[in-house]
C-alpha positions in Angstrom: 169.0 102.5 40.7 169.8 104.4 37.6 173.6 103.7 36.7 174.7 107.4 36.8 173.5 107.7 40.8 175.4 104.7 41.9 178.1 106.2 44.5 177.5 109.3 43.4 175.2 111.3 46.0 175.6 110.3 49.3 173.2 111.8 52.1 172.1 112.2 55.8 168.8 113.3 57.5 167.7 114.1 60.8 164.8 115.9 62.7 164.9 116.7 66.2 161.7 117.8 68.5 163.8 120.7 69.7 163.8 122.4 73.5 160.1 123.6 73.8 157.9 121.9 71.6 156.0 118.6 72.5 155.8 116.9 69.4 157.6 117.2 66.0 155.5 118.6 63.1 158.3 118.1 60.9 159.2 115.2 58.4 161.6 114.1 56.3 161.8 111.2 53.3 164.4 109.9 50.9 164.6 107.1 48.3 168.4 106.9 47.7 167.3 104.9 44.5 166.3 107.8 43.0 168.1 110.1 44.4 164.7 111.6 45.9 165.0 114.1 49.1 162.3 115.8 50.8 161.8 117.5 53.7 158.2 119.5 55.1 157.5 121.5 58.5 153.9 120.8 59.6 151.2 123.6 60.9 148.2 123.1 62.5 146.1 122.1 65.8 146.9 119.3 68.2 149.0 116.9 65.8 147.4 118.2 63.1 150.9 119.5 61.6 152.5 116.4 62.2 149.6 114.9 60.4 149.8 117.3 57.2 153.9 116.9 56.7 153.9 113.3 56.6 151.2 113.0 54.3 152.9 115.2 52.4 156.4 113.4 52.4 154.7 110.1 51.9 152.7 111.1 49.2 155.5 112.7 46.8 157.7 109.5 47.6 155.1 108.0 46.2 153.7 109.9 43.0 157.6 110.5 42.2 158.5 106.6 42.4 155.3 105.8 39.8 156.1 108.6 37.3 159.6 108.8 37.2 160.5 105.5 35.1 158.4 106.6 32.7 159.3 110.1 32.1 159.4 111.2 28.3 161.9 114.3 27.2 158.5 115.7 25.7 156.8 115.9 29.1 159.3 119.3 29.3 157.7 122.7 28.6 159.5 125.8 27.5 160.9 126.4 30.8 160.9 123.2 32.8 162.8 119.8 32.7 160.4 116.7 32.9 161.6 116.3 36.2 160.8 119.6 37.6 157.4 119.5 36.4 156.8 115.5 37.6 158.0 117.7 41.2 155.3 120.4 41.0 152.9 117.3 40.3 154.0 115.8 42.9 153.7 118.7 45.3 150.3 119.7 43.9 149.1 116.0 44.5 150.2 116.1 48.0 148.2 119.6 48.7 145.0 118.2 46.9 145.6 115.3 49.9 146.3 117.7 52.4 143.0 120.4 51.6 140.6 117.6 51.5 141.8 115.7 55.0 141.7 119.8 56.2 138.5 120.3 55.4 136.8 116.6 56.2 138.0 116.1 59.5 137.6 118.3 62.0 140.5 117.3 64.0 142.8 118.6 60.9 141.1 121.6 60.4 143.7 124.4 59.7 146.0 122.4 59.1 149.5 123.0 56.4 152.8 122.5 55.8 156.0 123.7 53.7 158.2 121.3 51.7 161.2 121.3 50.0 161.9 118.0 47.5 165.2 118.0 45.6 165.9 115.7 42.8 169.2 114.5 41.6 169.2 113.9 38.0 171.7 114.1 34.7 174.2 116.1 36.4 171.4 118.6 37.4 169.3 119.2 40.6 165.9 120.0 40.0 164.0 121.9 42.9 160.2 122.2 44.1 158.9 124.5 47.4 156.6 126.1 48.8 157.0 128.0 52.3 160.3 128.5 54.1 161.7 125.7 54.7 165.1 126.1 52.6 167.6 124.4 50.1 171.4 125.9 50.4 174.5 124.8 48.4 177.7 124.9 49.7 180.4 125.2 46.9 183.6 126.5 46.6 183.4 127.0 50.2 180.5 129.6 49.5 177.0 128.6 50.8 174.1 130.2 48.8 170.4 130.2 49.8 168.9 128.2 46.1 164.8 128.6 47.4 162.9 131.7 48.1 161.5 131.8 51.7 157.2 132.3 51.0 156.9 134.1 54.2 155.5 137.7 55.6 159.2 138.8 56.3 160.4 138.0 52.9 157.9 139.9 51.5 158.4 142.6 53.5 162.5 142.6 52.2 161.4 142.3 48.8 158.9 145.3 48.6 161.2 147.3 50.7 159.9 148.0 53.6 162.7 146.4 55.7 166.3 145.6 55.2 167.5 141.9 56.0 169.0 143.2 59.4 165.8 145.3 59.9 163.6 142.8 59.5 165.1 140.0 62.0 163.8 142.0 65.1 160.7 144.0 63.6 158.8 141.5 61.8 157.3 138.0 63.0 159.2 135.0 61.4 157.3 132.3 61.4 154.1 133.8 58.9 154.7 132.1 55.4 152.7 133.0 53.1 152.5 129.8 50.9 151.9 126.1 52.2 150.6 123.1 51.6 146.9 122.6 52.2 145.7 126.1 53.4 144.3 127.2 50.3 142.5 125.9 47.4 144.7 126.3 44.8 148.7 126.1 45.5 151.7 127.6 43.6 154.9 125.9 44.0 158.3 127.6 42.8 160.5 125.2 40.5 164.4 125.4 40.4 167.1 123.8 38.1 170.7 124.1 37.6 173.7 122.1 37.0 175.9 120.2 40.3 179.3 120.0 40.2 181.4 117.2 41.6 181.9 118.7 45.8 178.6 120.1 46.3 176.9 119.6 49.2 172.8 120.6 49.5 171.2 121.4 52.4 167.8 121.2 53.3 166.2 122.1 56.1 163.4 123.7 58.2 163.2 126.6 60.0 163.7 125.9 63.2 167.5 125.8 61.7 167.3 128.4 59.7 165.6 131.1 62.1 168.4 130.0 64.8 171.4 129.5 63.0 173.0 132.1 60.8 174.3 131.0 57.5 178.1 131.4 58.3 178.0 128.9 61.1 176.3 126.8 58.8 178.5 127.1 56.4 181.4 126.1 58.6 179.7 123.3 59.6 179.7 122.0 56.6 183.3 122.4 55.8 183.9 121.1 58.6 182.1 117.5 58.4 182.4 117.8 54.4 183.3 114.0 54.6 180.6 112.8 57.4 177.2 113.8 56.9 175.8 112.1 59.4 178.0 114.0 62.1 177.2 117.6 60.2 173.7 116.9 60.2 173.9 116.2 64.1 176.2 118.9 64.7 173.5 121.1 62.7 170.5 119.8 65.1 172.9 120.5 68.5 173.5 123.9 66.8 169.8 124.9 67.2 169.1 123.2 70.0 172.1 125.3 72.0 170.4 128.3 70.5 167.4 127.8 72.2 165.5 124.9 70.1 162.6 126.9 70.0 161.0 124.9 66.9 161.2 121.6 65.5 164.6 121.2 63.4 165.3 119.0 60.4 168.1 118.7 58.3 168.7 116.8 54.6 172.1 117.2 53.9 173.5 115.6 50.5 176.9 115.6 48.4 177.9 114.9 45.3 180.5 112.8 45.2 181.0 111.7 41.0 178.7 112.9 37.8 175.7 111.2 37.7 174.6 111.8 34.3 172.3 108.8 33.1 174.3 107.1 30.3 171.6 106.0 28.1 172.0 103.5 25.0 171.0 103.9 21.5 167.8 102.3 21.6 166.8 104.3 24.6 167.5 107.3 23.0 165.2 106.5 20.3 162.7 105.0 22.5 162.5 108.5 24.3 162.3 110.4 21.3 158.9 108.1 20.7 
């Protein structure tokens, strides 16, 4: 584990089949080690999505656990951290997976998913999504939405069409226009700022996020601040009381200390290299 992470992000999952559905499409993944979360919401025929979001989950643990050690400072662009872009890789990676399984067997034809993977790193999160599952940060006991949904009903907002309000009762939900797999080429959406010590991040998919508004999520979080396992629960039962019309996972993580990597000399140099 690098040295800055040790003590210094704590986190709890979990993802519940909800009220109606059969099977869970979603999936969830961490590696604590490197302070590695990600969460996906599967689509597709009979198990299909369930097939498509652990592939996906399973294959960014893995490209992210290979690359990361090895990351330079010149692997950045203009825009990104190394990190950010070693998540779009990832991502991308995962969706070339997904496609080709999509299109092979026809058992997983049509199949997708979203996914959401957050990356604690140098006293900075870096982001990577596509679809609507969501990251939120609760700070200064204001919660903000950090991703952009991909989905019919955001578009919608954004060209004007509908207000927020409008849209919750006019306009079908679950259409995102992004995911994993569906198309041949994918674009994912790349995030970084800075964490500060009492953040807490949540991920999760939207059979939360269609169900719960984000004040009661909010207060949940204030509320279980110091036990994440019982806010993640309490999110889940939350949903589930609402109707648990969807699959629901939940990521939620805090930062407890700065976790900036303190690097020596000769590492300095050798990154520079």
């Amino acid at each position: 584990m690098p040295s800055g992470l040790r003590g210094a992000i704590d986190f709890a999952m979990e993802s519940d089949v909800g009220r109606v559905r059969s099977n869970n499409e979603d999936a969830v993944g961490a590696d604590h080690e490197l302070g590695l979360l990600i969460l996906a919401d599967g689509m597709g025929g009979y198990k299909a999505g369930e097939i498509a979001s652990g592939m996906t989950v399973a294959s960014v643990l893995e490209t992210v656990r290979k690359q990361l050690p090895s990351l330079r400072v010149d692997d950045s662009d203009d825009d990104h951290s190394p990190h950010a872009l070693l998540l779009r890789e990832a991502l991308e990676t995962a969706h070339t997976s997904v496609y080709h399984v999509s299109r092979s067997q026809k058992q997983c034809e049509g199949m997708g998913t979203t996914a959401v993977v957050l990356l604690f790193r140098d006293d900075c999160i870096a982001v990577a999504s596509v679809g609507d599952s969501r990251l939120y940060r609760l700070r200064d006991r204001e919660i903000q939405q950090i991703t952009r949904d991909h989905s019919l009903v955001q578009e919608l907002i954004d060209r004007g069409f509908y207000t927020a309000e409008e849209a919750e009762t006019k306009v079908a939900r679950n259409i995102v226009t992004r995911a994993l797999g569906i198309e041949p080429e994918i674009q994912v959406d790349l995030i970084e700022e800075p964490a500060e010590v009492g953040d807490i991040y949540l991920m999760c998919s939207d059979g939360l996020s269609d169900l719960v508004r984000p004040e009661a999520i909010r207060l949940t979080l204030l509320q279980f601040a110091d036990n994440l396992e019982n806010a993640a629960a309490e999110l889940v039962r939350q949903a589930n009381i609402a109707g648990g019309k969807d699959n629901v996972s939940v990521v939620v993580a805090r930062v407890n200390k700065p976790f900036a990597e303190k690097r020596g000399w000769f590492d300095r140099v050798k990154s520079w290299l």
